[in-house]
N, C-alpha and C positions, 0 to 999 in steps of 0.2 A: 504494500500500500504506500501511495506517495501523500503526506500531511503538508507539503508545500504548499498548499495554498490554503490552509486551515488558521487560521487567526486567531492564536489560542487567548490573546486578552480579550476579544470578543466572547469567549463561552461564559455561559450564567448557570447557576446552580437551579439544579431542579428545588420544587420545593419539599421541605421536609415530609416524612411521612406519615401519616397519622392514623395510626390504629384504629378502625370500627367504634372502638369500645371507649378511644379516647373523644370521640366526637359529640356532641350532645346533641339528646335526638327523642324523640316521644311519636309511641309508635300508638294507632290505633286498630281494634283488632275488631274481625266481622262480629265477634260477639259484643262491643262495645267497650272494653278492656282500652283507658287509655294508662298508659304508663309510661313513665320516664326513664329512662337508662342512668346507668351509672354517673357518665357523664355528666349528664345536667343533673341529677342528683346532689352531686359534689358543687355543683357552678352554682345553684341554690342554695346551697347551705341545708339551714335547718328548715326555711321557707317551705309550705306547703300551699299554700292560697294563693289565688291569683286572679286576675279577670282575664279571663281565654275570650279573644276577638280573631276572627276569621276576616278575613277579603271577602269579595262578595261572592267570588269564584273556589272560595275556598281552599286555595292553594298555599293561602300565605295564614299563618298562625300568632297571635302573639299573646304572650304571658305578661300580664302587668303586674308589676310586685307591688304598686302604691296604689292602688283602683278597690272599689269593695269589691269583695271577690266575688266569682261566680261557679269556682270549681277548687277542690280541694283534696289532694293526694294523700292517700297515707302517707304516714309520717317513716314507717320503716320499710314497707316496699315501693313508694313512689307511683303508683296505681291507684286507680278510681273506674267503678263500672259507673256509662255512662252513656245509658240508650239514646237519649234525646241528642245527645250528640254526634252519636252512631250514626243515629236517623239523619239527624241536619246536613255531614256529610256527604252520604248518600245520596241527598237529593239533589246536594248541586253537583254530583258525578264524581265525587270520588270514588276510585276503586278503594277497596278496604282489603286486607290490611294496609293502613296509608302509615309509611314514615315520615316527619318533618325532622327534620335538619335544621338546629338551633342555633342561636348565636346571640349574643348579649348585646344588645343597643342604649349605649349609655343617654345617647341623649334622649332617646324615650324609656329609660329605665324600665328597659322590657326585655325579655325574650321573644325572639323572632324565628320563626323559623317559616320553610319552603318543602310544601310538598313533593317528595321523591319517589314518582310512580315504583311501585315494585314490579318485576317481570310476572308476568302469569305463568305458574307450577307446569312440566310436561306434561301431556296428556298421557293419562295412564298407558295409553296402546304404546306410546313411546319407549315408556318403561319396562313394558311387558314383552321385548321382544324373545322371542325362542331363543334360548339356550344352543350352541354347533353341540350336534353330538360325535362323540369321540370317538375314530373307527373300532378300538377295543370293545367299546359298548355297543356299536352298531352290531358289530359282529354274533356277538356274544346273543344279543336279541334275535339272531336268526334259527 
């Protein structure tokens, strides 16, 4: 390989990497199950209340930590069932399970986050394909 013409003070560093588990995120589940992961557990503190506001499209989320609350997590596993929410979702087209993707907005002292469609599971036939059978076995079945 010839690097002659590579410009090596022009390269930039990718950006760090961040673990799933380090990212703050609140997932909701078809059964209405909202919960917060570790992350934003920790990025909250001891906090569990908030006023949860939606976009109108419902793609964007946000957790007000100074607002009366409208929704309130356990305090040890960071979860709350939460049909009317499930439902509200739902009707403006979210697929469920819906993940948002958090992030701390100081100047509206909120948590914000953006809905992160999830892929749709393979279909079972996908999964189920036939097994190659092995000529040993074939054989042996004759």
């Amino acid at each position: 390989m010839n690097f002659s013409e590579l410009d090596f003070e022009a390269l930039e560093d990718i950006p760090p990497l961040r673990r799933h588990y380090d990212v703050p995120r609140i997932s909701i589940t078809e059964k209405g199950m909202v919960s917060m992961n570790g992350a934003l557990k920790r990025g909250v503190g001891a906090q569990r209340e908030f006023r949860a506001k939606t976009s109108p499209d419902g793609r964007y989320l946000l957790l007000c930590s100074e607002e009366t609350p409208n929704i309130c997590f356990s305090a040890k596993g960071g979860n709350v069932l939460h049909l009317d929410f499930k439902q509200y979702l739902e009707a403006k087209g979210i697929s469920l399970p819906a993940l948002y993707t958090m992030e701390w907005c100081q100047e509206r002292r909120a948590w914000i986050g953006c809905c992160q469609d999830l892929p749709a599971p393979p279909a079972l036939s996908a999964l189920d394909q036939p097994k190659k059978v092995r000529r040993s076995a074939a054989r042996r079945s004759r």
